[in-house]
N, C-alpha and C positions, 0 to 999 in steps of 0.2 A: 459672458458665458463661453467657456471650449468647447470645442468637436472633441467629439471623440477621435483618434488614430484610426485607422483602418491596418487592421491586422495584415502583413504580409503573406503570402503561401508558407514561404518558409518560418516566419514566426507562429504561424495557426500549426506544421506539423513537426516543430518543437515541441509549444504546448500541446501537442495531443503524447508525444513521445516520454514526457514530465507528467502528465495526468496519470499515462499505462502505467507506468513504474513506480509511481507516490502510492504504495499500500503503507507505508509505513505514518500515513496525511496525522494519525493523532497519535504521534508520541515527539517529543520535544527532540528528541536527540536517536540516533541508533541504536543505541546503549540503553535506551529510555525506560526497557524492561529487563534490563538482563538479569538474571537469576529468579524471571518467571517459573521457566520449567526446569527443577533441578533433575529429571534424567528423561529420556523418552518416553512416554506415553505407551501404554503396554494395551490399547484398545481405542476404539474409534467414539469411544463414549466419551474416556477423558482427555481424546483429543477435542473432539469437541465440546467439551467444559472450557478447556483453556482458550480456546478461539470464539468462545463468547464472553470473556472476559477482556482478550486483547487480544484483536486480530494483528498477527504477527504472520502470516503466512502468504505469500504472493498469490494474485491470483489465480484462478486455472485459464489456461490458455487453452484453445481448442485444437486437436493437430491436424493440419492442410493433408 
């Protein structure tokens, strides 16, 4: 039976730096939706239709 590796500093704030930015974790490819939305969203309603269907939109970030 193996050990486990013990994560280095800099491999743990890699992976945290690859966690932040994976919003795209369920689609196969970038491309994976394209021609979801075919024009901009004219209200916050069917923006939020289409981001409960595929979340496609980066997170919010809080500002310092």
């Amino acid at each position: 039976m193996s050990r486990k590796r013990r994560m280095t500093t800099e491999e743990i704030e890699n992976q945290k730096r690859i966690d932040a930015c994976d919003y795209l974790a369920n689609a196969v490819s970038t491309q994976d939706c394209t021609g979801l939305i075919p024009s901009a969203p004219v209200s916050d309603a069917e923006l939020e239709s289409y981001e409960e269907v595929y979340h496609y939109q980066p997170p919010k970030v809080k500002k310092k």
